[in-house]
N, C-alpha and C positions, 0 to 999 in steps of 0.2 A: 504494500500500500504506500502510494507514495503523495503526499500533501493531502491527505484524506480524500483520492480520486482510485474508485472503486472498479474491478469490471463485474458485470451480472450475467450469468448466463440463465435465463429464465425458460422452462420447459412449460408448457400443458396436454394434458390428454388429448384436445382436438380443438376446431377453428370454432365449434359452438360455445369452449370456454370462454369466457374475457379475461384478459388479462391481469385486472384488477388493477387499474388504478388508471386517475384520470389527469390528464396532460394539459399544461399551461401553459401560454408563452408562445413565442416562434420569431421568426423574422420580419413578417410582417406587424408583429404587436411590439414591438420594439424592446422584447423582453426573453432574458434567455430562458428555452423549454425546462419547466421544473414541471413536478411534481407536487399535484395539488391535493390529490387525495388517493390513499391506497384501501381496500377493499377486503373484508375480513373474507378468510376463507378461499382467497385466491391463488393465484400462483409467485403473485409479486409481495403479498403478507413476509412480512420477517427480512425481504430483503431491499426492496425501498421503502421510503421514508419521505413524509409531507416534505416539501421544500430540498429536495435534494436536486443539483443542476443536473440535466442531461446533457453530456458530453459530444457522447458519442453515440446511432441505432445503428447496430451492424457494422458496414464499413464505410455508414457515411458519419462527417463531422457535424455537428446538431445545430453549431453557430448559424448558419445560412439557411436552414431550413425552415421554412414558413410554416407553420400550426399543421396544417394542410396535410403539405409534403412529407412533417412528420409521421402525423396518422397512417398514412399511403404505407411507409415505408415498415411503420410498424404491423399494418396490416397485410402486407406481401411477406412478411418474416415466417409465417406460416406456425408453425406449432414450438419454435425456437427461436427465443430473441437475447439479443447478446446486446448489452448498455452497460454505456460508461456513465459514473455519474460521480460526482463532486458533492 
């Protein structure tokens, strides 16, 4: 762990789970993607955390990404998604 900047590698059973937990921010809001609320019982419980920055979805960089283009990216991730987070 290096300056409290984390990587996650998040699993679920399948595309009808949600991922648990709900996304703020982008490039167009002028605000970096955080993490606004995380979801008991999900697959993201225990390993994000309210207010934590998104870094990184996969192998793109999270700065440039618009709200949008986040979701998209998180939802093409399929049943495995890998986030860096701060």
């Amino acid at each position: 762990m290096s300056q409290g900047i984390l990587t996650l590698n998040l699993a679920r059973d399948g595309a009808s789970m949600p991922w648990g937990f709900r996304l703020q921010g982008g490039s167009d809001l002028g605000q970096p993607l955080t993490i606004q609320r995380v979801f008991l019982g999900s697959p993201s419980e225990g390993e994000l955390h309210r207010g934590d920055i998104i870094m990184r979805i996969g192998d793109r960089d999270s700065n440039r990404l618009t709200h949008q283009e986040a979701h998209d990216v998180i939802v093409r991730s399929g049943n495995n998604l890998k986030l860096v987070v701060k």
